[in-house]
N, C-alpha and C positions, 0 to 999 in steps of 0.2 A: 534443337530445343528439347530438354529433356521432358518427360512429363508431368513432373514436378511444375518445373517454369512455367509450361504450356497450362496446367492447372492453376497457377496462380494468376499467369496474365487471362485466363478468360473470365477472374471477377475484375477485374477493370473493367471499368463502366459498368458495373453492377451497382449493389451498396455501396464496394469497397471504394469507387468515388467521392463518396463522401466522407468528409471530414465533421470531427470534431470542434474544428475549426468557428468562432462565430464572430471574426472580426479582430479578436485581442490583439493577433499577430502584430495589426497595423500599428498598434499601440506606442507611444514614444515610452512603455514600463518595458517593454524589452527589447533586444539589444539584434544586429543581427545571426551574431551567432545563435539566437533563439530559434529566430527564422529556419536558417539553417539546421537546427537539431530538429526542430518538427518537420519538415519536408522531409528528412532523412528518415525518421520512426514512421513516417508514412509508407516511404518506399520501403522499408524491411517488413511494415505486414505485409505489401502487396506480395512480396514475392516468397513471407513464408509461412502464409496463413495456411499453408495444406498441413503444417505442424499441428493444431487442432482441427481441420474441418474438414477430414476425411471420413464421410459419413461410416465407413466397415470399420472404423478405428473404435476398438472397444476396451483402451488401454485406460489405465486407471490414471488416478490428476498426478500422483507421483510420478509413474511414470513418463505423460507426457510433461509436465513440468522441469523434468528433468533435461528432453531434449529441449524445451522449449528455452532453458538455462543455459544452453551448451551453442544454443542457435548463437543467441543474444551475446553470449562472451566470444562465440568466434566472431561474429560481426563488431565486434570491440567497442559495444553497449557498456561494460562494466571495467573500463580502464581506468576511469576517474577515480577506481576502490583504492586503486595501487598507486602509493605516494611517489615508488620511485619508478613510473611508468614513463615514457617518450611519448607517450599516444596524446589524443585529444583530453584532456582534462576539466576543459570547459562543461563538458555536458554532466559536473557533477553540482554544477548550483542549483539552488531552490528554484530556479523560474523554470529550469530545462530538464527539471524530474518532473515538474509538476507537468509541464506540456508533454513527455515521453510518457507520463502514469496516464496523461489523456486521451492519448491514442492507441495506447496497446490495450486498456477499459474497455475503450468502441471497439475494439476488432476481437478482444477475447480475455473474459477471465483469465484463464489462468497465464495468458504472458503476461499482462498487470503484476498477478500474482508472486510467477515467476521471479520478477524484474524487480519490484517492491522488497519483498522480502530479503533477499541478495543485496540492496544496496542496505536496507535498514539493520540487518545485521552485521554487515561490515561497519556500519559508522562509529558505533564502541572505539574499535582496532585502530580505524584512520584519525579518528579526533585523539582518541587517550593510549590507545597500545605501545607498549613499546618497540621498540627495533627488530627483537627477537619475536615479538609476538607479530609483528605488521610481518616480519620475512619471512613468519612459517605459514601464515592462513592466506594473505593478501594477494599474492600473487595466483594461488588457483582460484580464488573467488572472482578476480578480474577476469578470469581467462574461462568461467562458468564451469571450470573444473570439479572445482567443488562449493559446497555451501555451509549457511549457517545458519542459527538463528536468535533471536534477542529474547530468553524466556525468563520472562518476568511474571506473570500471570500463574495464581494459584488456587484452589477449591474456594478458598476462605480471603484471597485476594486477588482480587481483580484492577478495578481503577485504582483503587487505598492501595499502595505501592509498599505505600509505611506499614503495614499491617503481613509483612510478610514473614512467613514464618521459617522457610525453608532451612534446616540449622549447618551451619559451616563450622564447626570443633574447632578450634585450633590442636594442628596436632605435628609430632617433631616432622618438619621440613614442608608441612602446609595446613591445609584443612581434610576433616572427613564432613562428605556431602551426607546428609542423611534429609528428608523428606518427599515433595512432590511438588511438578508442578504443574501446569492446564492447560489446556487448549493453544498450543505453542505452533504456530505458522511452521509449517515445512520441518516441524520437529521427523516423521518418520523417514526423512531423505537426509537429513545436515550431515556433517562430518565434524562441526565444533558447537557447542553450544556456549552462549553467553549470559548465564545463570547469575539472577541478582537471589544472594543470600544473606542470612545474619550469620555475621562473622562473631558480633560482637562490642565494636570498639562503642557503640553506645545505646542510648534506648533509643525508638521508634527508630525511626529514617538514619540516624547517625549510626547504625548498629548492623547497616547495610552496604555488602562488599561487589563487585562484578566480577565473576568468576568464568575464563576459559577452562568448558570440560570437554575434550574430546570426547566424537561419539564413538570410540570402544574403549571407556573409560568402563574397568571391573566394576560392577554394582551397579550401573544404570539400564532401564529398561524402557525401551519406546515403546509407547500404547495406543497403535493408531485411534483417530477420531472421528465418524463421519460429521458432516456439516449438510445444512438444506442447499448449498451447492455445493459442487466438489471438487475440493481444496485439499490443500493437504495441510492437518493438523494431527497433532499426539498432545497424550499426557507424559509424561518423564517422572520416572522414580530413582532414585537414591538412596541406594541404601548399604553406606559407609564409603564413598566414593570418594579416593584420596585424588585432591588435587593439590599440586606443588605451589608452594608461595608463589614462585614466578607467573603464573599463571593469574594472579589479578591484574586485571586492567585499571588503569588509573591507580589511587591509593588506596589500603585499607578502611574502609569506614564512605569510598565515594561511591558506593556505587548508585546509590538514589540519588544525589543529582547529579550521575552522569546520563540512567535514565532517562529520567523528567528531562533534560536537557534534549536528549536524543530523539523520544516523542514529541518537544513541543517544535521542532526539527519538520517532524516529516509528516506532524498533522496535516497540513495545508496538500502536502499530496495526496492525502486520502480525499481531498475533498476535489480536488482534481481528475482521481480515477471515479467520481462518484459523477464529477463534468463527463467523463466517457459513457460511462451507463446510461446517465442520464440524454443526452445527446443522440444517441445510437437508440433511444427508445423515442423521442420525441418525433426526429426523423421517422420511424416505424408507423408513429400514428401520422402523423402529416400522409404518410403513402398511401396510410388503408382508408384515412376519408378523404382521400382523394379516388380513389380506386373502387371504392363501395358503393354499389348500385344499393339506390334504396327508390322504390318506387320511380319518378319521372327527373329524381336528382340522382345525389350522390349525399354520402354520409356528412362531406364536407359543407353541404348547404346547409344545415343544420344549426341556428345561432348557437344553441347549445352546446357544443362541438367545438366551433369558433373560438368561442370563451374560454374553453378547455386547452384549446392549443395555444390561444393568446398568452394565459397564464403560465403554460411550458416557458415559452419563449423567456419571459420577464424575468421569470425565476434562474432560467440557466444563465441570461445574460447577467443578472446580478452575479452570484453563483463564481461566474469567472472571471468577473473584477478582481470579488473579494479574493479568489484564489488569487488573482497574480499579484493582486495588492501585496497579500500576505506574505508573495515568494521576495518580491520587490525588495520588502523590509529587512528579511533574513539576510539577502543578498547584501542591503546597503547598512546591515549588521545596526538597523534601528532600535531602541530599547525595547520599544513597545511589541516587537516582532511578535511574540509569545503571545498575546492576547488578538494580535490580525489573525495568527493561524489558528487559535480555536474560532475564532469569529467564522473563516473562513470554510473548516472542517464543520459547525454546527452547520452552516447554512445549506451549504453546496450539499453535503451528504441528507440532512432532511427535504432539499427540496427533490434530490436526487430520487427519493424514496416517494414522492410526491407524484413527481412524473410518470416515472416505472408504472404506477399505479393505475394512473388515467391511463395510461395506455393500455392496460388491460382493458378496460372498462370501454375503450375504445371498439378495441378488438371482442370484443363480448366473447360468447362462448369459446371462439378461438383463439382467445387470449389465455386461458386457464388450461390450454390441451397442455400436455404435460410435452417439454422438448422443443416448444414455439418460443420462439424469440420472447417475445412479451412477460411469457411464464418465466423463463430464462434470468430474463435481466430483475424480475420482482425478487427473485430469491438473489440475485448476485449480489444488488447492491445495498440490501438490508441488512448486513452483516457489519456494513461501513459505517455507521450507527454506533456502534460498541467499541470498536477496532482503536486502536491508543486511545484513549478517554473516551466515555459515553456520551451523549448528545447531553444528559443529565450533570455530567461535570466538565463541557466543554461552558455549558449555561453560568455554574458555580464559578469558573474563573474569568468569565467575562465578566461575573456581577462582583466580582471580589475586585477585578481593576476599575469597573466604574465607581465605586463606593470607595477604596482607595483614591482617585483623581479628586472625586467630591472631599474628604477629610482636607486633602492636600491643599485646595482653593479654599478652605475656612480657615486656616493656620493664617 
């Protein structure tokens, strides 16, 4: 047994026992291949959690991100990218991202991270790319080769998609890129970027293209970004960066609802990796008041305490309904899918933020030590908040489908 091995299998029976797990499995909403993909993402952290948790590892989230990338495609995590793959392709539905963003959450930012980002910016290429475009990126992206990312986010646009400024010239045989754009997931490691620009073909949102620009594309510049946990994000500038016609995805003028399309996609996994967070903290306090000598009890005798973990519980068990509900719907290509997955993303990612919290508060002073779990997971999963739509415009399109339903019942 290597030492590697021998270090993974002695957290067995540790934390790493536990699961994220709280019953859904049993569920008759998914199917047994589900079963099967979670027991499997379990067995791959156990055995390659030493990829972040070797305490003298002082490598930065790019660079373990990177192997954490290359783990995950040699263990053929990311086959589902590549259309014209032999391999297992089931584990690319909505129910078996959202249980795989669940477990790799509980056991470590940045594989989440890692794993997240790689399928959500392959999904452009695999829904609308073409031939040429699917057989030049798809196949290293599967294979953790290489990566990408979906940069849509700019100083002056953020959630407002339509409001993007980024200018695409038409010019002989493509566009020249010229602008900026923000806070771009895995932007200082990619190899292609998937940049929503104005091309042109109309105002607001119709005037918006999806644009493959390789990262050594003349004129671009990555600007890494720290974050209050550590991710990897850039800013990206542009300035006159010719990209070939061929290189839009989809058609001229789609690129905002191929977006919006793609976000209301993979909301529900974020509310799923927020079920990881969230889960992996609740567990934490269950331990410490249990474990907490206070006086002739323990921290757990405490009603007030009780009440506190009760309220965990309710919230994560709803929480992962809504998530699988939401993934359910996508899977059985329901209309309403779009509104279960913001329903699902508000919920799970605020109660997620909810949890994390008590836990601190659990853990008192050693909840705040700077590198403790508790501290760890407050800053990991308040980020999930913002991340494809805001809790603010996840709110706005749930209330814009109930008041639509209400018109539609007075007609």
């Amino acid at each position: 047994m290597t030492a590697r091995s021998e270090a993974s299998s002695s957290r067995r029976g540790s934390e790493y026992h536990l699961s994220p797990d709280d019953g859904v499995l049993d569920l008759p909403l998914l199917d047994d291949h589900h079963r099967t993909t979670a027991h499997a993402i379990q067995e791959w952290v156990f055995d390659n959690s030493d990829l972040w948790e070797d305490p003298e590892d002082r490598r930065s989230p790019v660079t373990t991100g990177k192997e954490i990338r290359r783990a995950l495609g040699a263990a053929r995590w990311f086959e589902f990218l590549h259309p014209g793959s032999e391999g297992d392709r089931t584990r690319g539905d909505a129910r078996s991202l959202c249980l795989i963003r669940r477990h790799l959450a509980y056991a470590e930012d940045l594989a989440d991270f890692s794993f997240s980002i790689q399928a959500l910016a392959a999904a452009p290429l695999v829904r609308y790319g073409t031939v040429e475009q699917r057989n030049r990126w798809l196949p290293g992206m599967s294979r953790g080769d290489s990566s990408g990312t979906l940069a849509l986010s700019e100083p002056s646009a953020g959630s407002d998609l339509s409001a993007v400024e980024l200018r695409a010239t038409p010019v002989d045989g493509g566009y020249a890129l010229t602008g900026r754009k923000a806070w771009i997931a895995g932007g200082d490691s990619a190899d292609v970027h998937s940049v929503l620009a104005r091309t042109g073909e109309g105002p607001g949102p119709l005037g918006l293209s999806l644009l493959l620009v390789p990262s050594d594309t003349p004129g671009l510049t990555v600007e890494p970004v720290g974050s209050i946990a550590p991710r990897s994000f850039s800013h990206l500038r542009f300035d006159g960066c010719f990209v070939p016609a061929r290189n839009v995805i989809g058609r001229p003028g789609q690129g905002y609802s191929i977006a919006m399309e793609i976000l209301e996609r993979f909301r529900m996994t974020v509310g799923a990796a927020a079920l990881g967070f969230g889960r992996r903290a609740a567990n934490a306090a269950a331990a410490r008041a249990r474990g907490r000598n206070l006086g002739s009890g323990y921290l757990a005798d405490l009603g007030t305490v009780r009440s506190v973990l009760a309220e965990m519980e309710v919230k994560l068990n709803a929480a992962s309904l809504l998530v699988t509900r939401a993934a359910w719907d996508l899977d059985h290509e329901r209309r309403g899918f779009a509104e279960s997955s913001s329903i699902a993303k508000l919920y799970a990612t605020e109660s997620a933020q909810e949890v994390a919290d008590a836990t601190v508060q659990i853990f008192g002073a050693a909840g705040v030590e700077a590198g403790s779990l508790p501290e760890r997971l407050y800053r990991q999963v308040r980020s999930l908040r913002i991340y494809e739509g805001t809790s603010e415009i996840q709110r706005s399109i749930i209330a814009d489908s109930a008041l639509g339903r209400a018109a539609r019942r007075e007609r």
